[in-house]
TIFI-777915 format. One line per field, with one value per residue (C-alpha): residue number from 1; x, y, z. Coordinates in nm, 3 decimals. Layout:
N
n <- [NUM|...]
east <- [X|...]
north <- [Y|...]
up <- [Z|...]
***
This chain:
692
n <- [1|2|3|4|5|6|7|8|9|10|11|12|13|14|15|16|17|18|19|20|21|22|23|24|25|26|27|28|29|30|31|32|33|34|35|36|37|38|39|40|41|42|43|44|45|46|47|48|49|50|51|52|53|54|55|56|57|58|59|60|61|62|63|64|65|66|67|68|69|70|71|72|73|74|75|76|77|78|79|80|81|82|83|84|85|86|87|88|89|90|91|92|93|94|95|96|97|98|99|100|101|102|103|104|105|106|107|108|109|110|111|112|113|114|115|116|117|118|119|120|121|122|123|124|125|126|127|128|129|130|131|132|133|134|135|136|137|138|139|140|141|142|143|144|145|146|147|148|149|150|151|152|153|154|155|156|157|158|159|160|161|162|163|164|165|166|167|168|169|170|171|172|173|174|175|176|177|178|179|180|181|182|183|184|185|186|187|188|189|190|191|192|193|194|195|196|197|198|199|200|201|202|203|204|205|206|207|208|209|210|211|212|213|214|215|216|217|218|219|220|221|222|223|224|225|226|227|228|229|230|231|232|233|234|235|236|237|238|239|240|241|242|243|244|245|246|247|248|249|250|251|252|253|254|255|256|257|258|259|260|261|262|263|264|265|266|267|268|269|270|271|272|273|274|275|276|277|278|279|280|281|282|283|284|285|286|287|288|289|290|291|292|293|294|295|296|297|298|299|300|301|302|303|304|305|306|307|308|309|310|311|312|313|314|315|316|317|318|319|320|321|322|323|324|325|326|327|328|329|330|331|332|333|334|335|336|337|338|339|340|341|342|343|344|345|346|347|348|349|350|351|352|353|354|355|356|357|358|359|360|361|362|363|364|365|366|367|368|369|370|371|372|373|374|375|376|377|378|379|380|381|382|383|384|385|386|387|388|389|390|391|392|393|394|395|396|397|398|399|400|401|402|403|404|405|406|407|408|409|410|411|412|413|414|415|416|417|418|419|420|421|422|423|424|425|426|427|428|429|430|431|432|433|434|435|436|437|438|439|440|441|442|443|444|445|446|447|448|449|450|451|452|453|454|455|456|457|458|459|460|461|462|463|464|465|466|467|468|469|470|471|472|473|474|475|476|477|478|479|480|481|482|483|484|485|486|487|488|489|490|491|492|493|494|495|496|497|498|499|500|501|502|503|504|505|506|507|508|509|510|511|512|513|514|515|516|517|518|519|520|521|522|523|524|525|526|527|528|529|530|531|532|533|534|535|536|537|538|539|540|541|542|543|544|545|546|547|548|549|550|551|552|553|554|555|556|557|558|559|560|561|562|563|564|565|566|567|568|569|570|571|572|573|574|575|576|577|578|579|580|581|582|583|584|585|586|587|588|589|590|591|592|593|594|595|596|597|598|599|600|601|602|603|604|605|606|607|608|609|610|611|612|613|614|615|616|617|618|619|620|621|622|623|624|625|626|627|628|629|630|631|632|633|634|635|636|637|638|639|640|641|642|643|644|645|646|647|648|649|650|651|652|653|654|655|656|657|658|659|660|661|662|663|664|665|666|667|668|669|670|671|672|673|674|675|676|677|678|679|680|681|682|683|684|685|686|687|688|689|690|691|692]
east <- [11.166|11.193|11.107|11.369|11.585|11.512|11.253|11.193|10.900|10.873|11.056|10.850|10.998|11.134|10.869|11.085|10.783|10.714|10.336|10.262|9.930|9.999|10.285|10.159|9.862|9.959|10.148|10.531|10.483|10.255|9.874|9.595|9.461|9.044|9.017|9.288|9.009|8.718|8.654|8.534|8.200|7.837|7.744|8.034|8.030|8.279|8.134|8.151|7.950|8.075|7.824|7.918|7.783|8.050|8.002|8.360|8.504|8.692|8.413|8.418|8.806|8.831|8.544|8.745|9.087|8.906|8.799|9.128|9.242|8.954|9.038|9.362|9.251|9.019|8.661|8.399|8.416|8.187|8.163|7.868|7.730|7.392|7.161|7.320|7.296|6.958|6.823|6.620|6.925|6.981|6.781|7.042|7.380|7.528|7.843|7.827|8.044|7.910|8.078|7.920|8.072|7.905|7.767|7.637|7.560|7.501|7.344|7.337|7.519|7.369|7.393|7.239|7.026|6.745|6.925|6.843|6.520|6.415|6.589|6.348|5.999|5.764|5.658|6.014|5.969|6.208|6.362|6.389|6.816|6.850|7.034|7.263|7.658|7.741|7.951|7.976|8.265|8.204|8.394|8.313|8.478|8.447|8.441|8.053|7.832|7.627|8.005|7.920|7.598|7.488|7.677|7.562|7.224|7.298|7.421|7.118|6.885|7.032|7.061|6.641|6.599|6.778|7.072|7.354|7.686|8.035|8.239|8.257|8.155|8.432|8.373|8.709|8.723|8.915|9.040|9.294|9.638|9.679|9.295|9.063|9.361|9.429|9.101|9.072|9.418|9.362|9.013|9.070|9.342|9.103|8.817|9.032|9.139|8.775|8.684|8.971|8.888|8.494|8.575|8.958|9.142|9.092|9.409|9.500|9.534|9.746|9.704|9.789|10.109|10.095|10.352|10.060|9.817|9.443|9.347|9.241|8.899|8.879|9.037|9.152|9.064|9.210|9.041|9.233|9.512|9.649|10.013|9.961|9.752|9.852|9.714|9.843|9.549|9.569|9.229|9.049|8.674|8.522|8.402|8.065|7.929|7.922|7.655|7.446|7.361|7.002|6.883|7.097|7.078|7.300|7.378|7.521|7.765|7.640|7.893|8.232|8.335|8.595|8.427|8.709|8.928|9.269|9.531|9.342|9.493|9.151|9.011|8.630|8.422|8.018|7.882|7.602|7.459|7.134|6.978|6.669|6.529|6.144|6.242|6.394|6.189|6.325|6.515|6.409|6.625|6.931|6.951|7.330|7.423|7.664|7.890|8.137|8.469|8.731|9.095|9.257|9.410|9.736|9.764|9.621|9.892|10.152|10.028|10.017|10.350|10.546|10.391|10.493|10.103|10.048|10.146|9.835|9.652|9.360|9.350|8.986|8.930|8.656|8.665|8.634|8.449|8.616|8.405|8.061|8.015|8.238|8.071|8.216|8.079|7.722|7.881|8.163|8.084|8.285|8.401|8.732|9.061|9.334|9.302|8.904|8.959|9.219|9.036|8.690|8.684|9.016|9.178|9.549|9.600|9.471|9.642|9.657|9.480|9.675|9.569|9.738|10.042|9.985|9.899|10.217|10.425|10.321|10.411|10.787|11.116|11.316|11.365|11.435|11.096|10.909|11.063|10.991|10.623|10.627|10.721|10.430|10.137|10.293|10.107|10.510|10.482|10.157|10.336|10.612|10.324|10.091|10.407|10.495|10.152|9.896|10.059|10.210|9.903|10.100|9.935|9.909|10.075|10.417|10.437|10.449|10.702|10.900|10.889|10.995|11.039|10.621|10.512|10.111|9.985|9.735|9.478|9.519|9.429|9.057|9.182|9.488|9.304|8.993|8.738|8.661|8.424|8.070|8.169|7.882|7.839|7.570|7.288|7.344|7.012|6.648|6.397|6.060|5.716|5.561|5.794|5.750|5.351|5.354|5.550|5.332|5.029|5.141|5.287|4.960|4.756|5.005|5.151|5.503|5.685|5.960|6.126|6.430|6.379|6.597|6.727|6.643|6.300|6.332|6.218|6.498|6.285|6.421|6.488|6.489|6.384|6.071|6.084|6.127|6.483|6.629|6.954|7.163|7.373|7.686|7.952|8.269|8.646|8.916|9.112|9.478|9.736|10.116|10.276|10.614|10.707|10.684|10.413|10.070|9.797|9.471|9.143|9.025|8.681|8.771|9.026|8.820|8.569|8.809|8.917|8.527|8.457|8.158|7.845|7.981|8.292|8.468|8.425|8.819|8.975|9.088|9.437|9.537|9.252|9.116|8.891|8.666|8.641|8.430|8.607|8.871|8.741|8.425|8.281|7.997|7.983|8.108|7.797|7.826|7.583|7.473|7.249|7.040|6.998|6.862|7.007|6.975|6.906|6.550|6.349|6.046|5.746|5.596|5.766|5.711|5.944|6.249|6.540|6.941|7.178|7.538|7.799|8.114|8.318|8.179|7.946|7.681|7.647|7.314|7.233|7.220|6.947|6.730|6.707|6.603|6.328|6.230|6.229|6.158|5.961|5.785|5.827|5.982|6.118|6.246|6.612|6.956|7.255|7.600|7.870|8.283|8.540|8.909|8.866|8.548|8.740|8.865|8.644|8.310|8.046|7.764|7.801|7.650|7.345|7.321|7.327|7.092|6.857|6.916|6.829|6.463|6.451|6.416|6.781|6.978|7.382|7.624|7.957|8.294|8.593|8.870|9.174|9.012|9.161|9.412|9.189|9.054|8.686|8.495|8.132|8.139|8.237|7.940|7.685|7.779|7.751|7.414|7.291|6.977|6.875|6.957|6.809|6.471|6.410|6.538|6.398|6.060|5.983|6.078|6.328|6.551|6.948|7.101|7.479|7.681|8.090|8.388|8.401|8.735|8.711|8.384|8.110|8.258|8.316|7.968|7.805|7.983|7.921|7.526|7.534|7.679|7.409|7.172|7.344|7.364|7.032|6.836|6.963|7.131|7.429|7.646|7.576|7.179|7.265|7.419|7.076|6.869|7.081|7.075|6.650|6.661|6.856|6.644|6.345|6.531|6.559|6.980|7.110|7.395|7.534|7.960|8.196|8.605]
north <- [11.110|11.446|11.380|11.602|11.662|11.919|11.872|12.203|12.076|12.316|12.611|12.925|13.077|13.446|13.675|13.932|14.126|14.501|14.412|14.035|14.131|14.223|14.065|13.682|13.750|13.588|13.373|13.408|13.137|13.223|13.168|13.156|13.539|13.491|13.719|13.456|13.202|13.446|13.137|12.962|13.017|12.796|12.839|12.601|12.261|12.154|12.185|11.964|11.960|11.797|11.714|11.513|11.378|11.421|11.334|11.369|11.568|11.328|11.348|11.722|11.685|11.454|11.698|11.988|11.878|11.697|12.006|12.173|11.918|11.985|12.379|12.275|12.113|12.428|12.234|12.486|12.282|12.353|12.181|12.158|11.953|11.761|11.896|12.238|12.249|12.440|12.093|12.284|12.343|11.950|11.913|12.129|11.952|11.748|11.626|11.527|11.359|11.179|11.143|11.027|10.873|10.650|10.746|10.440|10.139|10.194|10.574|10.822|11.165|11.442|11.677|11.421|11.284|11.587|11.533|11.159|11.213|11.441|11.136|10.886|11.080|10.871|11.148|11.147|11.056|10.772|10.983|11.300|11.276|11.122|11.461|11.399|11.165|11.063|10.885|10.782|10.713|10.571|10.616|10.329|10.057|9.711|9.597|9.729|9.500|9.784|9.880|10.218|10.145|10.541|10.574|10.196|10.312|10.662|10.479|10.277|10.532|10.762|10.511|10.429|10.829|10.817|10.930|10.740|10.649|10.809|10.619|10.333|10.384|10.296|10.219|10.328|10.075|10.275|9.857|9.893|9.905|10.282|10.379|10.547|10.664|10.290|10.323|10.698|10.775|10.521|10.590|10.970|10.903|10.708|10.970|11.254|10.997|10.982|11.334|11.484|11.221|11.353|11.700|11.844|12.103|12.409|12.373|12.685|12.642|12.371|12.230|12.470|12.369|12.207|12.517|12.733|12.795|12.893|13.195|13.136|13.083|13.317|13.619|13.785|14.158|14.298|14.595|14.885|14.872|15.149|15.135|15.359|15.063|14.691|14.441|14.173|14.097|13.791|13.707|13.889|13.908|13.706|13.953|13.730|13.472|13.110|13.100|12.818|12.582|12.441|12.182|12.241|12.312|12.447|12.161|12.222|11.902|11.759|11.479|11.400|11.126|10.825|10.473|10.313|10.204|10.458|10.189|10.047|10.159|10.298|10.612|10.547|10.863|10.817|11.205|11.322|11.652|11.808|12.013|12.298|12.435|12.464|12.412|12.054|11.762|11.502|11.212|10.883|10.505|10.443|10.799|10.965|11.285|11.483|11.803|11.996|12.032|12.272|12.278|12.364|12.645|12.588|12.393|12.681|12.941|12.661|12.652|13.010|13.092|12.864|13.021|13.372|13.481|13.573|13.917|13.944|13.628|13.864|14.127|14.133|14.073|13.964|13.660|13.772|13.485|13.484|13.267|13.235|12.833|12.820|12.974|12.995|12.682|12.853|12.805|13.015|13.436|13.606|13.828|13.645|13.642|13.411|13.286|13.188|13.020|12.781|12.746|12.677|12.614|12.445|12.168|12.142|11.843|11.601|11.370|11.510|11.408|11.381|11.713|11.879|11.743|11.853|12.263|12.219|12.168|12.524|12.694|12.633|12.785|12.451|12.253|11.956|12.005|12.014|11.697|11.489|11.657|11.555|11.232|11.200|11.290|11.072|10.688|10.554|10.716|10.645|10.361|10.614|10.868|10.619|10.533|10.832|11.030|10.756|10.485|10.744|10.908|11.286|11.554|11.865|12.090|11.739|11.784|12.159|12.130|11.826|12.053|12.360|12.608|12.569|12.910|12.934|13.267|13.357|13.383|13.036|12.899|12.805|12.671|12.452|12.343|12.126|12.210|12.107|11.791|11.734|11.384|11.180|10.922|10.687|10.819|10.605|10.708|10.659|10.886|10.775|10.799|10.922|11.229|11.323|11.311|11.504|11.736|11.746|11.819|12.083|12.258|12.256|12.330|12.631|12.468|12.454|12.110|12.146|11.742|11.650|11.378|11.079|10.747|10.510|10.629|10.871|11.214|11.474|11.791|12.152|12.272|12.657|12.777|12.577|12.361|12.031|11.940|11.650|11.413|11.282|11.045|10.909|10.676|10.744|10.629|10.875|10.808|10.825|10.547|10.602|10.525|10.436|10.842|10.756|11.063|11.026|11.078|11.191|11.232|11.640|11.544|11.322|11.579|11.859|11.674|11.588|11.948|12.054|12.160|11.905|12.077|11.792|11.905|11.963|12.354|12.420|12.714|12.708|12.857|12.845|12.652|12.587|12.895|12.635|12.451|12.754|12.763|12.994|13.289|13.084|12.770|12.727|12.402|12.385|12.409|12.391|12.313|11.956|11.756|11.482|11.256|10.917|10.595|10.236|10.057|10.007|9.836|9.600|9.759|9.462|9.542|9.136|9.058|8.907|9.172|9.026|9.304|9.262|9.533|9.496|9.792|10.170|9.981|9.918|10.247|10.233|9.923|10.101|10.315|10.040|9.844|10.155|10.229|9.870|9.841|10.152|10.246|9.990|9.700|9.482|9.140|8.909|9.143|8.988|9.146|8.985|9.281|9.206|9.365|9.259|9.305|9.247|9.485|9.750|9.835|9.635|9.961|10.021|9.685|9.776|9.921|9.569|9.347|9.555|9.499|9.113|9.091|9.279|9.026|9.226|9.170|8.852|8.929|8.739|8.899|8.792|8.938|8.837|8.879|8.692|8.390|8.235|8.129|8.466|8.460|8.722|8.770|8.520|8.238|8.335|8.328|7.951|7.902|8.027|7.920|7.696|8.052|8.230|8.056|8.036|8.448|8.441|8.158|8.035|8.347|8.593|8.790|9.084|9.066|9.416|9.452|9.732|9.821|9.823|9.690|9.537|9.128|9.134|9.140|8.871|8.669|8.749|8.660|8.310|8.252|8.266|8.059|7.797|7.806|7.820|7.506|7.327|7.426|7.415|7.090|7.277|7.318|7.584|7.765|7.697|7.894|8.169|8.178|8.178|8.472|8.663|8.609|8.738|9.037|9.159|9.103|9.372|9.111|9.123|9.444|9.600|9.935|9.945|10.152|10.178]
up <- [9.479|9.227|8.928|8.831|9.087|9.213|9.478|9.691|9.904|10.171|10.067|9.914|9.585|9.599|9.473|9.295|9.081|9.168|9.181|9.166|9.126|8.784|8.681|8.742|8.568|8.187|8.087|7.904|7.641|7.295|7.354|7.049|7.038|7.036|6.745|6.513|6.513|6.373|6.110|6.353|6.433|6.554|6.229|6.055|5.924|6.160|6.464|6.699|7.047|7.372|7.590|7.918|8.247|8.562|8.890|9.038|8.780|8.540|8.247|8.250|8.215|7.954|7.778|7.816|7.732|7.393|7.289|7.339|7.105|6.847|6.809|6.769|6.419|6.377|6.461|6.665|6.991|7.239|7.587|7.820|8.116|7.917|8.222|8.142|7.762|7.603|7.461|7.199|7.031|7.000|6.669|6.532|6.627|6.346|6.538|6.893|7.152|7.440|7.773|8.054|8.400|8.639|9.008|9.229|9.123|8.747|8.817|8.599|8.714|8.878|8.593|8.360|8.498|8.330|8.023|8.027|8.111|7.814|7.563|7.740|7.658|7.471|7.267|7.068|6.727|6.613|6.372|6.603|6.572|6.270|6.149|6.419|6.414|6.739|6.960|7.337|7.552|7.909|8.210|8.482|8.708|8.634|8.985|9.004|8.819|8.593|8.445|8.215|8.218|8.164|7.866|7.753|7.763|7.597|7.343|7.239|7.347|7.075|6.780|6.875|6.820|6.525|6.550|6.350|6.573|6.350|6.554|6.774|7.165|7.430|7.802|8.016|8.294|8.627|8.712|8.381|8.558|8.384|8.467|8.213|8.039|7.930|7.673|7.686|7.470|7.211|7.152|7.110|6.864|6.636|6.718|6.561|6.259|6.191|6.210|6.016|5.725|5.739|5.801|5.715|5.765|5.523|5.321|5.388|5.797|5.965|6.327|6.536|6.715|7.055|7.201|7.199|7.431|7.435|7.601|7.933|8.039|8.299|8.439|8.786|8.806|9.104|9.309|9.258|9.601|9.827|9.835|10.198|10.336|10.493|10.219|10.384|10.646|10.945|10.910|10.637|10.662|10.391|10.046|10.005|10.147|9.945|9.732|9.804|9.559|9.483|9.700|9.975|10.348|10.648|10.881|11.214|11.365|11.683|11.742|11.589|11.778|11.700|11.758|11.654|11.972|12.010|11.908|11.601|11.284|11.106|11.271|11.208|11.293|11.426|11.289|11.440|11.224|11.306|10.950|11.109|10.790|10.748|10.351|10.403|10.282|10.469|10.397|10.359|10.538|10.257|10.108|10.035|10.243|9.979|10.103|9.953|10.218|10.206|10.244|10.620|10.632|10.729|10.382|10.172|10.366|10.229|9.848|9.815|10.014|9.813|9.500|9.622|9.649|9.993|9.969|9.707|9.923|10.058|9.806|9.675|9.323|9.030|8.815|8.452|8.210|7.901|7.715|7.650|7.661|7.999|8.263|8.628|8.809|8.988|9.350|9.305|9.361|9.138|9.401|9.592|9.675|9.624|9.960|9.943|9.604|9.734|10.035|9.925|9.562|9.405|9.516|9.478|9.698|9.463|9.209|8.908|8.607|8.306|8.131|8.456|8.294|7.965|8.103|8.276|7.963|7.838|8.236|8.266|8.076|8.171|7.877|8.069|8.283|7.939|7.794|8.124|8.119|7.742|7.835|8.064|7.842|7.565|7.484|7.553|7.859|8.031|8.238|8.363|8.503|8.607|8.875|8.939|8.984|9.064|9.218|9.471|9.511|9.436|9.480|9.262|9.499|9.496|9.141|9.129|9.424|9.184|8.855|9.087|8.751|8.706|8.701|8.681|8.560|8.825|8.503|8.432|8.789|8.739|8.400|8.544|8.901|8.918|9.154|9.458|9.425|9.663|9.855|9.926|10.232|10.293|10.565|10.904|11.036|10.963|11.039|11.199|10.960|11.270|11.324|10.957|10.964|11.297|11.138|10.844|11.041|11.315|11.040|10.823|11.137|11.270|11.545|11.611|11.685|11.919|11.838|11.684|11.438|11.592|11.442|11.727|11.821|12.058|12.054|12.177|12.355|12.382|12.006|12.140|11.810|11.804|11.469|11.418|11.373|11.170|11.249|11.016|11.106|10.923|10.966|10.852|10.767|10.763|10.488|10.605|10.451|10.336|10.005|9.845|9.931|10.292|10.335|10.541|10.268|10.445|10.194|10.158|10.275|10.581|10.657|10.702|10.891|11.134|11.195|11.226|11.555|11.759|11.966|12.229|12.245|12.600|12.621|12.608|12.449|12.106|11.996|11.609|11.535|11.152|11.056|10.867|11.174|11.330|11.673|11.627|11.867|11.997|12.085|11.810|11.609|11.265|11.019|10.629|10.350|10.287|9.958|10.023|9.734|9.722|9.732|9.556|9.809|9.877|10.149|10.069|10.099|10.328|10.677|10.737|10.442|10.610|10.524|10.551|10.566|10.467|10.572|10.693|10.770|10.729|10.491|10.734|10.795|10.526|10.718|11.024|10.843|10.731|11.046|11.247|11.025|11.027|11.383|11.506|11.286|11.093|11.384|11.212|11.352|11.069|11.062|10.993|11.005|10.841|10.950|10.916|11.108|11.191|11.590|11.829|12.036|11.817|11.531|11.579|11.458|11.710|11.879|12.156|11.992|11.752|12.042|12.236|11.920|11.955|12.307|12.240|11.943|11.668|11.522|11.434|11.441|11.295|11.340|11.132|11.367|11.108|11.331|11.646|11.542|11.414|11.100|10.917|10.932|10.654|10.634|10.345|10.563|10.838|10.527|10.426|10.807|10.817|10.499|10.661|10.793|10.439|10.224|10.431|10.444|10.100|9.877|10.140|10.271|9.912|10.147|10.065|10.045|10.083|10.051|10.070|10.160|9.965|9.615|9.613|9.697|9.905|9.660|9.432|9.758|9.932|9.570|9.568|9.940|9.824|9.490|9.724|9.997|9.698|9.564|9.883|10.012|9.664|9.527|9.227|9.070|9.058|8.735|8.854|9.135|8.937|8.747|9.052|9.196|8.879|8.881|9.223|9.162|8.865|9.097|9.304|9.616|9.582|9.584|9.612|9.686|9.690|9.640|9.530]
***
């Protein structure tokens, strides 16, 4: 339903501008000049420094749109990533802000996890920050049991360096019915309250009005253009190619098959991906696979038609940075056009985080578009865009299509959309010690291995180029549901993967295929860039250690990883494996290959089919059936419980399925079960790796 109205999803607005090259550039509505806030300088009292930790995005965003707020009241804000901020410079900040997300199971994020390491040295003197005010705000998920625990530890680490908090830490919880925004709106209000009465406004300036708008971080130069030339180009050769970012490597798809059966609802894809780079290390049973996907094309041609770009879609042009403490992010080449940015870099089919709303306001001449947008950003109305935006899971490009007078100055763009995030996905492979040391040791000696690095033991021959190849294997869900709007919602990532074009692929040709897909005038498999990082979960170090998986769903993908290297590599026999699905015939992941395992002995299965019967049956139900078995690997023999899948009702569940068999089978009582779980877990023998 329009918000307003006046929904034009679909339709493309008349372009009516002479050169829209030009004339979208700025915006209509009063902006802040650079040169009006002079006074404001590195060098004043009221600086203030945001430093944050982001692993999808949202801490950068709340960051960025707090320190919008704070040049509003005239404070030198500055914003940085903490792994990307000169820490030299941190004996010299007075007035800091903290803000730091949560990745994994209690992990801190990629860029700050440097940062965090620097604060931990011994060699820091107690009193190293003790020039420095602080505060911390967390942004985590109560439904994973280390909630903020990055920013919890941030907190204390700074107060044992010295530092003396300004203002009380808060820890957003993404469970609250309105998400982070539930803590995050309150907490700034009292944060400014605090700062203004510490550091006000010289009398002689006032807060400047929320009608204005900053100058924009960035802008679009276009190449000079020949009226006596096409510009508008089918398929325009790329100006660079991506720059690739550190620690990455090309990976070239194998497989992308369904092993879900046809008529089941969930489309569960088994991704085979083969990475041949003399540079890569390796990876090692449990780690995280992390790539950064793209938008299809047809979608991009969409956005930018409706916007009236695509006469100006493949022009070539430079991104200008306008600011010196907001860089462009290092994977994007400032050399573009229109159509790469929207189809490698931004993401407009997102939902919207409020300070999308609140750029919005400052975009459109309808009055009645700014009071609704008003509305929106307001504390009253936080309910009202929480059912709107969230709850419908809208996407950027809906709500520009909803408020259909937005008009987004094409030098506002890498202000107003966030980037495209790196997805990450749990490695369903392992590969063998033995590959890695022959590897190793042709490599040192000058020969040249000619295996690919396999998950179930076997050596594939005939790598034509001669090196050793490594597969990757993952296991993944397409994300594909419908809401109140009555409009399939597929994820970015598991959308592109599906359009990626397989090395197993019937050789059929392609017409109008995706050109990310790599098969528009050829058969080659899709390849992109991929990170391997590693995970929490971690094997015991004595292969005779009895090891019980749990996994239902996609989430025994990492326990796919683990039992290979156990029994592949490691020969490993004490192995159990707890995995849930709703049909034996539909959606039961690699049963072949787990029975296969049970026949040789090296594998105990206990599968929970919860639509097989009339009574549901969940893994939790098959633990308290085994817990004889259970609580021999874990309490007689000092086993390992691994558990990983979604964080919704299964952990809670699982955990109470094993204080029970630990009641029943221990002779305690309940809360003596807790405690006996909670000593195992800190002995690292219950672990758990799950995900929203």
């Amino acid at each position: 339903m329009s918000v307003m109205n006046n929904n034009t999803a679909g339709h493309s607005r008349p372009n009516t501008a002479a050169d829209p090259a030009q004339s979208q550039l700025n915006p209509s509505s009063p902006h802040v000049d650079p040169h009006q806030l002079d006074h404001i300088s590195i060098h004043s009292p009221r600086r203030i420094l945001f430093l944050y930790g982001s692993q999808t995005g949202c801490a950068q965003d709340v960051a960025e749109n707090a320190a919008r707020e704070a040049r509003r009241m005239h404070f030198s804000a500055s914003v940085s990533s903490m792994d990307d901020y000169d820490r030299s410079l941190l004996i010299r900040e007075h007035f800091v802000v903290f803000i730091a997300s949560t990745t994994g199971q209690g992990e801190e994020p990629d860029n700050m996890k440097k940062f965090w390491k620097f604060l931990l040295r011994k060699s820091h003197p107690s009193d190293a920050l003790d020039h420095m005010e602080y505060t911390v705000l967390g942004l985590g998920d109560s439904s994973y049991i280390k909630f903020n625990w990055p920013a919890k530890k941030l907190y204390k680490r700074l107060m044992q360096l010295g530092a003396v908090p300004f203002y009380e830490p808060a820890y957003a919880d993404d469970q609250h019915y309105l998400g982070v925004d539930g803590t995050l709106g309150p907490w700034l209000t009292g944060l400014w309250k605090v700062a203004l009465e510490k550091y006000p406004i010289p009398p002689h300036l006032g807060i400047i009005p929320e009608s204005i708008i900053f100058q924009n971080s960035f802008s679009l130069s276009f190449d000079q253009r020949d009226i006596t030339t096409s510009i508008s180009k089918p398929d325009p050769a790329p100006l660079c190619a991506d720059i690739p970012e550190p620690g990455t490597f090309l990976a070239t798809m194998m497989q992308n098959r369904r092993i879900t059966d046809a008529m089941h609802s969930q489309d569960v894809r088994h991704i085979d991906l083969v990475i041949n780079d003399p540079l890569f290390p390796g990876y090692h049973p449990g780690d995280v696979l992390s790539m950064r996907p793209r938008n299809l094309s047809k979608d991009v041609s969409e956005f930018l038609e409706y916007n009236g770009w695509t006469s100006i879609a493949d022009d070539p042009l430079t991104i200008v940075e306008n600011l010196a403490d907001h860089p462009l992010p290092k994977h994007i080449s400032h050399r573009q056009t229109l159509r790469s940015l929207f189809t490698n870099y931004l993401n407009v089919f997102t939902t919207p985080r409020t300070s999308f709303f609140q750029l919005l306001i400052h975009f459109t001449p309808n009055e009645d578009e700014k009071d609704k947008l008003r509305e929106f950003v307001s504390p009253a109305g936080q309910d009202d865009l929480y059912s709107y935006s969230h709850r419908m899971r809208r996407t950027i490009f809906e709500v520009m299509q909803d408020f259909k007078d937005v008009r987004i100055p094409l030098n506002y763009i890498l202000d107003v959309f966030p980037v495209i995030m790196p997805r990450s996905f749990s490695i369903a492979s392992a590969p063998l010690a033995s590959v890695q040391e022959q590897h190793q040791s042709e490599s040192l000696n000058g020969g040249v291995p000619s295996a690919v690095a396999t998950s179930n033991g076997q050596l594939d021959s005939g790598n034509l180029e001669g090196e050793l190849q490594w597969k990757v294997d993952l296991c993944v869900a397409i994300v594909h549901y419908k809401t109140k709007l009555w409009k399939w919602r597929t994820g970015i990532c598991t959308k592109w993967l599906q359009s990626l074009h397989a090395a197993s692929d019937p050789a059929v040709p392609i017409e109008g295929g995706d050109a990310e897909s790599g098969s528009e005038a050829s058969k080659e498999p899709s390849q992109f860039m991929v990170r391997v990082q590693r995970g929490t979960l971690k094997l015991p170090k004595d292969p005779s250690t009895p090891l019980i998986c749990i996994g239902p769903g996609t989430g025994v993908a990492p326990m796919r990883s683990f039992l290979h290297h156990r029994i592949y590599a490691q020969g490993a026999t004490k192995n159990v494996l707890f995995f849930g699905c709703r049909k034996r015939a539909m959606d039961y992941h690699y049963r072949e290959e787990w029975e296969q395992l049970e026949r040789e002995g090296t594998l105990r299965v206990f599968a929970a089919c919860s639509r097989d019967q009339d009574e549901k049956v969940y893994v939790q139900h098959l633990i308290e059936a085994q817990g004889e078995l259970v609580w021999k690997y874990l309490h007689e023999e000092k086993g390992l419980i691994l558990l990983s899948g979604s964080s919704n009702r299964m952990p809670a569940d699982v955990t109470r399925a094993l204080q029970r068999v630990i009641a029943a089978h221990g002779n305690m009582s309940i809360e003596q079960a807790n405690d006996y779980l909670t000593k195992v877990e800190k002995e690292g023998r219950f672990q758990q790796e799950c995900w929203a």
